[in-house]
C-alpha positions in Angstrom: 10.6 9.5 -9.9 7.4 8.0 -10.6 9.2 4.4 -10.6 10.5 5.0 -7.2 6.7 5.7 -6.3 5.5 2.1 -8.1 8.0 0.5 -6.1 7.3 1.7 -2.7 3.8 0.6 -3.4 5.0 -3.1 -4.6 6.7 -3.0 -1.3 4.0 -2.3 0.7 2.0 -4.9 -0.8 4.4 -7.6 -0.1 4.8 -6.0 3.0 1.6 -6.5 3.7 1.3 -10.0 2.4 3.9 -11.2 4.5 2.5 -9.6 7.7 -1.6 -10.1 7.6 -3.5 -12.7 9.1 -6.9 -11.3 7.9 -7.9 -12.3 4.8 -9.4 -9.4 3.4 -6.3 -7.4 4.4 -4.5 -9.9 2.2 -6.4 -9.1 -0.6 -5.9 -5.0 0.1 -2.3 -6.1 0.0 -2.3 -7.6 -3.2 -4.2 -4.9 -4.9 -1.7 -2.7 -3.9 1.0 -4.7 -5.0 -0.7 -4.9 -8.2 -1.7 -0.8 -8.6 2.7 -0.5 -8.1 3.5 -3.3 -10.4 0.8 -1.3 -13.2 2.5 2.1 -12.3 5.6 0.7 -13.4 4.6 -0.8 -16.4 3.6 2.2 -17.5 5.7 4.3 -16.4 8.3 2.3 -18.3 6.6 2.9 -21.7 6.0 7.0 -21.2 8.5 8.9 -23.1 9.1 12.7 -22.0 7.2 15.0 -24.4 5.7 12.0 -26.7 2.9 12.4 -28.5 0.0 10.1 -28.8 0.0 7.5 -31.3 -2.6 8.5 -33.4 -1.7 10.0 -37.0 -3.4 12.1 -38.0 -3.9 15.8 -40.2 -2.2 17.0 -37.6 1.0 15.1 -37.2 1.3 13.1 -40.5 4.9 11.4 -40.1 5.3 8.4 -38.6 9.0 9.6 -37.8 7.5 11.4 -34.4 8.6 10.6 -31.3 5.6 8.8 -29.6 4.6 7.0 -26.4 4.2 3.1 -26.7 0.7 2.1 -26.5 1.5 -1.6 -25.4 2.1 -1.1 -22.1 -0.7 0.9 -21.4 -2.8 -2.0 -23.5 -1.3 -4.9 -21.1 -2.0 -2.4 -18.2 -5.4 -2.2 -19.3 -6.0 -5.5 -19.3 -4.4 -6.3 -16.1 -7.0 -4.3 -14.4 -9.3 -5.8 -15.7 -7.7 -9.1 -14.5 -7.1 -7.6 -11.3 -11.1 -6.5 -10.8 -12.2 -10.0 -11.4 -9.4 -11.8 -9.0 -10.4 -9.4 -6.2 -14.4 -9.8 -6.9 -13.4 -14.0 -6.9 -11.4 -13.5 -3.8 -14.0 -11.6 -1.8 -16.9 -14.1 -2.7 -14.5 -17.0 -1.4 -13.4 -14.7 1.9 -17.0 -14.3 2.3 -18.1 -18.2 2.1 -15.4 -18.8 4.4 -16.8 -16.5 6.9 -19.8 -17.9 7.2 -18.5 -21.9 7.0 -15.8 -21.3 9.1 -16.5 -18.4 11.5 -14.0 -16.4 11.0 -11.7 -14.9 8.4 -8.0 -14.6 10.4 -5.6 -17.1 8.9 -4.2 -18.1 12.3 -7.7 -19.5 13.6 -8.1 -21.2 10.8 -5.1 -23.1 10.3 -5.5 -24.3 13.9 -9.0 -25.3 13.4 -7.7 -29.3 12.0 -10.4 -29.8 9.6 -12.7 -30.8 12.5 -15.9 -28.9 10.6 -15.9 -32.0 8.3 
């Protein structure tokens, strides 16, 4: 159920992608598309009624059944990829803002590199 979820938000991130003009609408896009693609991800690596991956004096065979840490490591780090790509693209939405006057794709394709 929860991979249907992830999926419906990877489609509304391209969905969103494909139909913006505004650039920081874009970038809402593509952290959604992103928050979907790291639901899945995990999602793939949860096993019904795992443990956790720790043993311990409490569960001391390694023949348990338990959830995969790796995909919640690579999750992990894709946030933390994701944070920085967002704070990068915000700075450079902002600096366009003020060079170019405005931040909608269409106005500033038509523009012709006249502010040269």
């Amino acid at each position: 159920m929860i991979q249907y979820f992830s999926m419906l938000l990877i489609a509304i991130g391209i969905y969103g992608l494909l139909s913006q003009r505004n650039l920081v609408k874009l970038v809402i896009s593509l952290n959604i598309a992103e928050i979907g693609v790291n639901l899945f991800i995990v999602s793939i690596g949860y096993i019904e009624d795992g443990l956790v991956p720790i043993i311990s004096s409490v569960n001391r065979t390694s023949s348990l059944v338990f959830v995969d840490p790796l995909p919640q490591a690579l999750v992990l780090t894709s946030i933390v990829i994701g944070v920085g790509v967002t704070a990068l693209a915000l700075a450079l939405i902002i600096t366009i803002g003020k060079t170019k006057g405005s931040i909608d794709l269409t106005e500033l394709g038509s523009s012709g590199g006249d502010d040269e």
